[in-house]
C-alpha positions as protocol buffer text, in pm:
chain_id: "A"
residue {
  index: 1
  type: UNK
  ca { x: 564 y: -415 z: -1200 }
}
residue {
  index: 2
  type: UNK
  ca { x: 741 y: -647 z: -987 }
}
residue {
  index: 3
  type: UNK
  ca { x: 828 y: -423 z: -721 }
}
residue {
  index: 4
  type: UNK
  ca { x: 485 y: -288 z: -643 }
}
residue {
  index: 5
  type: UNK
  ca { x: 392 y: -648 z: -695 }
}
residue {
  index: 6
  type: UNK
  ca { x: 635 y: -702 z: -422 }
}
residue {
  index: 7
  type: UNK
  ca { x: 527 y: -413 z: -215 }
}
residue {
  index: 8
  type: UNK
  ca { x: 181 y: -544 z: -261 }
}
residue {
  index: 9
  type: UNK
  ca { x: 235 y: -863 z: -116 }
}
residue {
  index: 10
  type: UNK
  ca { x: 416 y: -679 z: 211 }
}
residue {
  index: 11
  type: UNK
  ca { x: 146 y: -455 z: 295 }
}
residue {
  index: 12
  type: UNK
  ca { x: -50 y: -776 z: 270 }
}
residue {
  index: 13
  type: UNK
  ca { x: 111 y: -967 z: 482 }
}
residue {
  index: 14
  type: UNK
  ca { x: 137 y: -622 z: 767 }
}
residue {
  index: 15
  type: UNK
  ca { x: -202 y: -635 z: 765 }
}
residue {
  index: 16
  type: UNK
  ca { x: -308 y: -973 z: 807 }
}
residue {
  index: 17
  type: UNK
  ca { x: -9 y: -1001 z: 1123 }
}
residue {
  index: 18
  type: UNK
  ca { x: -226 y: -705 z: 1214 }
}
residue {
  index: 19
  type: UNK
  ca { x: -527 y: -848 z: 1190 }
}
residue {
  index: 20
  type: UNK
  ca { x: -370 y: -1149 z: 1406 }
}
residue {
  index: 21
  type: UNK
  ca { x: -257 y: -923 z: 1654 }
}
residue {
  index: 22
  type: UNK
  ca { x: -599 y: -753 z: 1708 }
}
residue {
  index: 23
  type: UNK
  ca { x: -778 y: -1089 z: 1762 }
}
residue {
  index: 24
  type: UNK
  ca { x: -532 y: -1175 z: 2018 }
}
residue {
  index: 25
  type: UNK
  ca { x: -604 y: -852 z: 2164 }
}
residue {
  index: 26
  type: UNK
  ca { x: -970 y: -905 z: 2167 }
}
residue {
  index: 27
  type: UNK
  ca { x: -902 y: -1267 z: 2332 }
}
residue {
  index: 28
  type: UNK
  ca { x: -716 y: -1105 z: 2596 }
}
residue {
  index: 29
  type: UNK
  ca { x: -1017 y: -864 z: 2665 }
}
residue {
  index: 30
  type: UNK
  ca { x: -1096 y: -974 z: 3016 }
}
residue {
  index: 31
  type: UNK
  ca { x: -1376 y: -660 z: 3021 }
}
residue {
  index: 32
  type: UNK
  ca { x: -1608 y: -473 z: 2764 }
}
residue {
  index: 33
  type: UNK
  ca { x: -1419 y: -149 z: 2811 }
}
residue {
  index: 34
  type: UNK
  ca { x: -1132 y: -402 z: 2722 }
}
residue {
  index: 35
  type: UNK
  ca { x: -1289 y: -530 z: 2413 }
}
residue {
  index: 36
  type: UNK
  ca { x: -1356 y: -167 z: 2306 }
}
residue {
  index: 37
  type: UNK
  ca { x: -980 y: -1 z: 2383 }
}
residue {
  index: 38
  type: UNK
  ca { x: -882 y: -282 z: 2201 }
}
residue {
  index: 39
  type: UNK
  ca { x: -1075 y: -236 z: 1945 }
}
residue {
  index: 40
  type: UNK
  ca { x: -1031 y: 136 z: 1888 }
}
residue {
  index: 41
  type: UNK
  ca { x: -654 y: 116 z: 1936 }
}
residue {
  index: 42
  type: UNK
  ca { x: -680 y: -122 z: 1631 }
}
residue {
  index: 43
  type: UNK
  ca { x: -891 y: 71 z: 1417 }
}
residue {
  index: 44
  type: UNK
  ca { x: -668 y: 387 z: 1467 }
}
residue {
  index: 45
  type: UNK
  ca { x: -343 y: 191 z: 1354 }
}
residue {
  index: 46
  type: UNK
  ca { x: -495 y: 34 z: 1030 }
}
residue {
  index: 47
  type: UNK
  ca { x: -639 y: 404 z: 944 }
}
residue {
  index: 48
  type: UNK
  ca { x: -300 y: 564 z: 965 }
}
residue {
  index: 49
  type: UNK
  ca { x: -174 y: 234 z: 811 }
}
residue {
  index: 50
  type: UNK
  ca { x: -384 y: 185 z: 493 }
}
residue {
  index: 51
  type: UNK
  ca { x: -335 y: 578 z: 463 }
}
residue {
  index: 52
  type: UNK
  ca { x: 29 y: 574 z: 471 }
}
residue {
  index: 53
  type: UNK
  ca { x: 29 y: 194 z: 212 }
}
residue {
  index: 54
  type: UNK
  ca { x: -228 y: 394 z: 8 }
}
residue {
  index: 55
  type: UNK
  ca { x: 30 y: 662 z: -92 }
}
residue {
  index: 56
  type: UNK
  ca { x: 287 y: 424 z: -138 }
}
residue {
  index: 57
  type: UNK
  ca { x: 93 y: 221 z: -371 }
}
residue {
  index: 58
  type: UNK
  ca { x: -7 y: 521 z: -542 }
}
residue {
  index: 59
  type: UNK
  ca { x: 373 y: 631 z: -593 }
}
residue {
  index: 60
  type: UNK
  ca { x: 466 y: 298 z: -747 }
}
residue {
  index: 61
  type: UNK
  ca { x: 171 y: 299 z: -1002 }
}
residue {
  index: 62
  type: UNK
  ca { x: 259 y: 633 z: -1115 }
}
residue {
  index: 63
  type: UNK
  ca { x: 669 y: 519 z: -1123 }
}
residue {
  index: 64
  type: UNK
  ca { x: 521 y: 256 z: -1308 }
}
residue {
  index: 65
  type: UNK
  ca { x: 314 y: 433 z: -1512 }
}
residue {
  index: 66
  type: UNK
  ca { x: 592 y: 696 z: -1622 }
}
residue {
  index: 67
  type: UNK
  ca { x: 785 y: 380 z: -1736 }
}
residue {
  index: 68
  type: UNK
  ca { x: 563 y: 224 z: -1967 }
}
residue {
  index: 69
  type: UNK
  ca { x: 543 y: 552 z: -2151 }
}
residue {
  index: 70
  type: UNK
  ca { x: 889 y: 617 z: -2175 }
}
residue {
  index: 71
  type: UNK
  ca { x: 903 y: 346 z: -2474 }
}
residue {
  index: 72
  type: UNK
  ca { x: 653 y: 583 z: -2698 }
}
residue {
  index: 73
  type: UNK
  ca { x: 817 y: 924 z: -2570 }
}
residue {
  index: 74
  type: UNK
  ca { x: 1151 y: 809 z: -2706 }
}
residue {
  index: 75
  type: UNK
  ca { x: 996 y: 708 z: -3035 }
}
residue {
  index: 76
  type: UNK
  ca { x: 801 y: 1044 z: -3086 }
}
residue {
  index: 77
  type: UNK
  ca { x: 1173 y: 1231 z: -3016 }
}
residue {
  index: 78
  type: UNK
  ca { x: 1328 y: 1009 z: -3253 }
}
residue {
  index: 79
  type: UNK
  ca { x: 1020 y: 1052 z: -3511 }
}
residue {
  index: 80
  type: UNK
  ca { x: 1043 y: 1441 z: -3466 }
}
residue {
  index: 81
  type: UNK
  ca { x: 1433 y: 1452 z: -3444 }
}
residue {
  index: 82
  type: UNK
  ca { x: 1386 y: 1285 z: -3804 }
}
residue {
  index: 83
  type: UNK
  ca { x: 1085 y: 1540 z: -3934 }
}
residue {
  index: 84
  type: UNK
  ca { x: 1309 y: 1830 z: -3816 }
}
């Protein structure tokens, strides 16, 4: 739990350095065209961004996940191992 936790907090802190990043962009805008290549070019990176934290975060809840079970599965192969 800690490390997605961890991980969590990363992505978080990518993406609000991001969202720092665009605004200085958008500052910097001296035209509309500007504004809008800005923008765009921002709203392409966080796509491919959230996509690729997306499957990361799914990865680590499913390694977590498996983990917590494991507990239970090696109970039920003791409890069997017994029965047999």
């Amino acid at each position: 739990m800690q490390e997605y936790n961890e991980r969590l907090l990363e992505i978080t802190q990518s993406n609000v350095n991001a969202m720092f990043e665009f605004l200085r962009g958008i500052a910097a805008a001296k035209s509309p065209s500007e504004f809008i290549a800005a923008a765009t070019e921002h709203a392409s990176r966080q796509y491919e961004m959230s996509s690729l934290q997306a499957k990361e975060l799914t990865a680590l809840a499913q390694k977590l996940a498996l983990g917590s079970t494991e507990p239970a599965r090696a109970y039920a192969a003791k409890t069997a191992d017994k029965l047999a």
